[in-house]
C-alpha positions as CSV (number, residue, x, y, z in Angstrom):
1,X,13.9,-11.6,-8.9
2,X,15.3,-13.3,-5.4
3,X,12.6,-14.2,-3.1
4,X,11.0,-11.1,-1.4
5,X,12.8,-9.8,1.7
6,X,11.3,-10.0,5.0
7,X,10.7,-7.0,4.9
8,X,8.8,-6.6,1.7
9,X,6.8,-9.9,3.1
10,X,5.3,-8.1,5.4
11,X,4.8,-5.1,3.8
12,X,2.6,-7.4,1.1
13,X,0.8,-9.3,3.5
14,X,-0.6,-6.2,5.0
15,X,-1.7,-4.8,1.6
16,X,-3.1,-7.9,0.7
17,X,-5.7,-8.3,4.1
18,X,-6.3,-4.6,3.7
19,X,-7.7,-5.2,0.1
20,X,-9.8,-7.6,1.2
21,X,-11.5,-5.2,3.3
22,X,-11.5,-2.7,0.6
23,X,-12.9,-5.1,-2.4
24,X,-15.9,-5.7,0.2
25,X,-16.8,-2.2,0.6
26,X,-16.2,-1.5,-3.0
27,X,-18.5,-3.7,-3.6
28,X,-21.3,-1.7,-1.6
29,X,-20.1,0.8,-2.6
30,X,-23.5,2.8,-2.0
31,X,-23.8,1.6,1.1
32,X,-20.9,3.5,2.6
33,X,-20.8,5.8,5.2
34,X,-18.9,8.7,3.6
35,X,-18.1,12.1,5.8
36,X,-16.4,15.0,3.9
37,X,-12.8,16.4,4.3
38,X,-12.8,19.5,2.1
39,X,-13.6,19.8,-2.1
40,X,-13.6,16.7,-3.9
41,X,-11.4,15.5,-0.6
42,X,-14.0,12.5,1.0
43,X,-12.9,10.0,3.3
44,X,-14.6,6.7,4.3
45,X,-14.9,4.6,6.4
46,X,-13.3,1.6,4.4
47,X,-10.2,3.8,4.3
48,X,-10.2,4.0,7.8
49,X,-10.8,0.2,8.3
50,X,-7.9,-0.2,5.7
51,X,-5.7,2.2,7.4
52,X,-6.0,0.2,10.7
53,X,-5.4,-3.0,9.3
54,X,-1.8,-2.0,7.6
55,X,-1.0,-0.7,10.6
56,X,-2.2,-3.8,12.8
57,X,-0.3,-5.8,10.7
58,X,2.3,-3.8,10.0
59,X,3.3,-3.1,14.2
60,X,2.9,-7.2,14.6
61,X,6.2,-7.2,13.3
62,X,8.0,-4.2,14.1
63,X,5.9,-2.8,17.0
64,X,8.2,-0.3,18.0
65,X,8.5,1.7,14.5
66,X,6.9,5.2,13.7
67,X,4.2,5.5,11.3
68,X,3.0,8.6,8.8
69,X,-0.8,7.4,7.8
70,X,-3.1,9.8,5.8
71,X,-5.9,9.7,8.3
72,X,-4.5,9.1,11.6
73,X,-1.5,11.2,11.2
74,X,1.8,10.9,13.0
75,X,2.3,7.8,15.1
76,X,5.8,8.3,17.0
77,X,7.4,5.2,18.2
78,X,10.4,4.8,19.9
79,X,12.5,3.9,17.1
80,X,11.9,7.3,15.5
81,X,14.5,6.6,12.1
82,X,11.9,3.9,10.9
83,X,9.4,5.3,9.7
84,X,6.1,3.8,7.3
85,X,4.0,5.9,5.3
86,X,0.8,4.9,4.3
87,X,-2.3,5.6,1.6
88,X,-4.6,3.2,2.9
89,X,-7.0,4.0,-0.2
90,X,-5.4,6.5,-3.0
91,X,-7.9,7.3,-5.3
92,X,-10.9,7.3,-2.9
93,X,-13.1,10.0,-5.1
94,X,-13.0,7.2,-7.8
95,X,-13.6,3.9,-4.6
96,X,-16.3,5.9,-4.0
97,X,-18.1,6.2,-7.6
98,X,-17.5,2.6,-8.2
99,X,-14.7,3.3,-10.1
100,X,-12.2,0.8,-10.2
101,X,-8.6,2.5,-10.2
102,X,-7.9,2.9,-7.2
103,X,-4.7,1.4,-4.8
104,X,-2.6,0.7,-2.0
105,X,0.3,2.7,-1.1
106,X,3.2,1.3,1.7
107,X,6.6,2.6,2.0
108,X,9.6,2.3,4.2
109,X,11.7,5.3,5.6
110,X,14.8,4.3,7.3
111,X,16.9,7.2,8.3
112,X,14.9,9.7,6.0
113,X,15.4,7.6,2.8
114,X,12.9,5.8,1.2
115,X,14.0,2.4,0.8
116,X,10.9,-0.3,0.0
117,X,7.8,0.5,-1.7
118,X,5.0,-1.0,-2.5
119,X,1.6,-0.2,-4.5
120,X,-1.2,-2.7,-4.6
121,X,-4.0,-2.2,-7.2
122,X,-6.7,-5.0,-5.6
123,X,-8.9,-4.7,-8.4
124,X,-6.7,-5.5,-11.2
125,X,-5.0,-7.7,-8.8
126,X,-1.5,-6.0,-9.6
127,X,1.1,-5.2,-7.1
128,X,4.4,-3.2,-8.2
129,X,7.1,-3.0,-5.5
130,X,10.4,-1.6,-5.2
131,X,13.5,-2.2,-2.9
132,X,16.1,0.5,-2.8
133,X,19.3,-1.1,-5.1
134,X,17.1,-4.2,-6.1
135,X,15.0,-3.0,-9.0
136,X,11.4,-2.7,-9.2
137,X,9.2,-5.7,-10.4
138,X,5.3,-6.4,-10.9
139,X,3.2,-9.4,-9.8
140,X,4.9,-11.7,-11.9
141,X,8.0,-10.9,-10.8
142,X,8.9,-9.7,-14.0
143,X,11.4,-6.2,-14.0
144,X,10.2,-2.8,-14.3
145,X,11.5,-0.3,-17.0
146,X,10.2,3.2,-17.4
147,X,9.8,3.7,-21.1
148,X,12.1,4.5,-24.0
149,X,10.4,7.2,-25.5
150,X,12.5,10.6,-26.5
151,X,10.0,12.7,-27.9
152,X,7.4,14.6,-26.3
153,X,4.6,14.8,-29.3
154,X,5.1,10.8,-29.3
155,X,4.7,10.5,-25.7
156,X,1.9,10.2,-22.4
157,X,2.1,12.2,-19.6
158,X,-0.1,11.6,-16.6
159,X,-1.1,14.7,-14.6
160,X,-2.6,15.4,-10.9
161,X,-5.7,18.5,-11.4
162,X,-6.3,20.9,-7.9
163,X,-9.7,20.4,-7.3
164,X,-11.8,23.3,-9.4
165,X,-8.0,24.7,-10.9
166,X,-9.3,23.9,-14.5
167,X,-12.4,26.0,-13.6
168,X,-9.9,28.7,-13.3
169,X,-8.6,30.4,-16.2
170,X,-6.3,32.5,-14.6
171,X,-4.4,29.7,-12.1
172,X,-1.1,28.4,-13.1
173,X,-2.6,24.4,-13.3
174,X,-4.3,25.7,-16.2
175,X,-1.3,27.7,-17.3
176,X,1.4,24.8,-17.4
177,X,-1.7,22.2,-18.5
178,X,-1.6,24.2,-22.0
179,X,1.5,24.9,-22.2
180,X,2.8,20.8,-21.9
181,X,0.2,20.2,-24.0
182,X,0.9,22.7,-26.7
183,X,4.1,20.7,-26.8
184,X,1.5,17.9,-28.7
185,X,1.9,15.1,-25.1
186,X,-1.0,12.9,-24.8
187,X,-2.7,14.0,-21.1
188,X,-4.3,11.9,-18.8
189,X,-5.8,12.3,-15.3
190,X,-6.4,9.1,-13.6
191,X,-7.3,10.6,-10.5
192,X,-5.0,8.5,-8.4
193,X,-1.1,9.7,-7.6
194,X,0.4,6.4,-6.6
195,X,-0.7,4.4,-9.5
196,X,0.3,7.1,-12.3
197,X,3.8,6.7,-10.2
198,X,3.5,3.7,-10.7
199,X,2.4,3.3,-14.4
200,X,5.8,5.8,-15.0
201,X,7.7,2.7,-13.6
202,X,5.8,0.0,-15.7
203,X,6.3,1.9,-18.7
204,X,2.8,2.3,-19.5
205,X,3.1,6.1,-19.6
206,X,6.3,8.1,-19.9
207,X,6.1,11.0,-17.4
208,X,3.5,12.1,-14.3
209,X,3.5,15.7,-12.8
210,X,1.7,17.0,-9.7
211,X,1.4,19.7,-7.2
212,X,0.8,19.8,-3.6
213,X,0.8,15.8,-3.1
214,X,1.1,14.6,0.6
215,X,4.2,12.3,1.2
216,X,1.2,9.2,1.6
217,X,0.6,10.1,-2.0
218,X,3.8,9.5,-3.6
219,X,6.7,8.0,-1.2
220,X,6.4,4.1,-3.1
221,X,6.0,5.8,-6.2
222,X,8.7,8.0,-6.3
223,X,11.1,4.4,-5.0
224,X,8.8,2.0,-7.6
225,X,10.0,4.8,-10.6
226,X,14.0,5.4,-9.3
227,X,14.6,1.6,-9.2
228,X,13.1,1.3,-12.7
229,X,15.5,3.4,-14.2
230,X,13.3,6.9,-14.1
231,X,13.9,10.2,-13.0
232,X,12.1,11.8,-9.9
233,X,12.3,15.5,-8.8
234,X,10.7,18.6,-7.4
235,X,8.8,20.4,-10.6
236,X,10.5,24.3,-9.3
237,X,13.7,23.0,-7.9
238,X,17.0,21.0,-8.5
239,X,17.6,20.6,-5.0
240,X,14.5,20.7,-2.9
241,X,13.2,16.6,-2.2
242,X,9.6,16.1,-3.7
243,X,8.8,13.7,-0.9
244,X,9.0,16.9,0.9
245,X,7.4,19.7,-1.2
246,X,4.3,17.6,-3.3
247,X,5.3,19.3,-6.3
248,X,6.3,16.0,-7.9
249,X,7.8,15.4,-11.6
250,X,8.5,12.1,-12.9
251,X,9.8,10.9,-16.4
252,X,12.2,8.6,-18.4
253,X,15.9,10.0,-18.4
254,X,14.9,11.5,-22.1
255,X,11.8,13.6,-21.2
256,X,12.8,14.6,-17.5
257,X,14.5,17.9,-18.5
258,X,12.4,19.2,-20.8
259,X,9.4,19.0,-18.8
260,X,10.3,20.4,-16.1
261,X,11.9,23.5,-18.3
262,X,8.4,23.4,-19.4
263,X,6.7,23.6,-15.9
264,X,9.0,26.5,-14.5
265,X,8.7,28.5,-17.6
266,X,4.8,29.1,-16.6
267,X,5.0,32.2,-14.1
């Protein structure tokens, strides 16, 4: 690939200060001050000293830009058609078990469409980052490629669980989990949106489904999977954006369809 964009330099410089911060606290983990959103829904306070280091860094170079950040909301500025949206920590249930999969999750909105992406796993040291007609490449440099794969019983889907759904026998996660894997799919949960996203793009797995993601979830991912060849779409509908609706379906050109046939059929 050319040499990264000015764009996408800063966007990688930011990640990479805010993992510092993040691989200290990981490593006290224990030691962290931890309040609770809601079920299985914790926030930290290393994802609040990552958050504010993006956007430190971030507003350095474009200080008059608008920002969407998972804990501090909606930051207008006056150049309202730029917009970056942030996941300073996706993944924090497993940051905060000592768990190490867990990410970084920048993207760029210009004008409503997504058009750089990038997602920064610090542990593994691995970065995967999209530009909107440029491809999508890893730390290497090397190309992404969502995978090849045709058949569902020879393929592995990655999949996002509501908190306390599988506890429920009657609620329609448990519904369409059995009925994509009665199609014989290996399953995985991972327990981290933007890195399934963007495994899809690496190839690693072959399709990701979730519902009810926030746009800080998903917005690199969904760019990191398009520019490596894969499909991205809302699980019920043909039309509706799943940047804007969280129900999020991503797969290779092969399996695409016949998931999401398999999704909708569950009433």
């Amino acid at each position: 690939m050319a040499a990264l964009s000015p764009l996408m330099s800063v966007m990688t410089k930011a990640a990479e200060k805010a993992s510092r911060s993040l691989l200290r606290d990981f490593g006290e983990v224990e030691n962290l001050q931890v309040s609770q959103k809601g079920p299985g829904d914790f926030v930290s306070a290393a994802d609040k000293r990552a958050e504010e280091i993006i956007h430190r860094e971030l507003t350095k170079s474009y200080p008059d830009h608008s920002f969407l950040m998972e804990e501090s909301g909606a930051i207008k500025g006056s150049e309202t058609d730029h917009i970056w949206i942030i996941d300073p920590l996706d993944g924090t249930t497993n940051f905060l078990h000592g768990l190490p999969h867990w990410c970084i999750s920048i993207a760029y909105q210009l004008k409503g469409e997504l058009t750089a992406g990038l997602v920064f796993d610090p542990v593994k040291d691995e970065m995967f980052i999209a530009e909107k007609g440029q491809g999508a490449f890893n730390s290497r440099r090397q190309r992404l490629r969502v995978s090849g794969r045709r058949q569902l019983d020879m393929s592995l889907t990655l999949v996002g669980e509501p908190q306390r759904a599988l506890k429920d026998s009657g609620s329609k996660f448990a519904a369409e989990y059995k009925a994509v894997q009665d199609t014989g799919i290996a399953m995985r949960r991972y327990g981290a949106a933007a890195l399934d996203l963007a495994y899809v793009a690496a190839g690693r797995c072959d399709a990701f489904w979730e519902r009810n993601l926030k746009p800080w979830d998903v917005a690199a991912g969904i760019l990191l999977v398009k520019e490596a060849g894969g499909y991205v779409g809302d699980i019920d509908s043909t039309t509706a954006k799943p940047l804007e609706t969280g129900n999020v379906l991503a797969a290779n050109n092969f399996l695409f369809d016949d998931l999401r046939k398999i999704l909708q059929a569950v009433k």
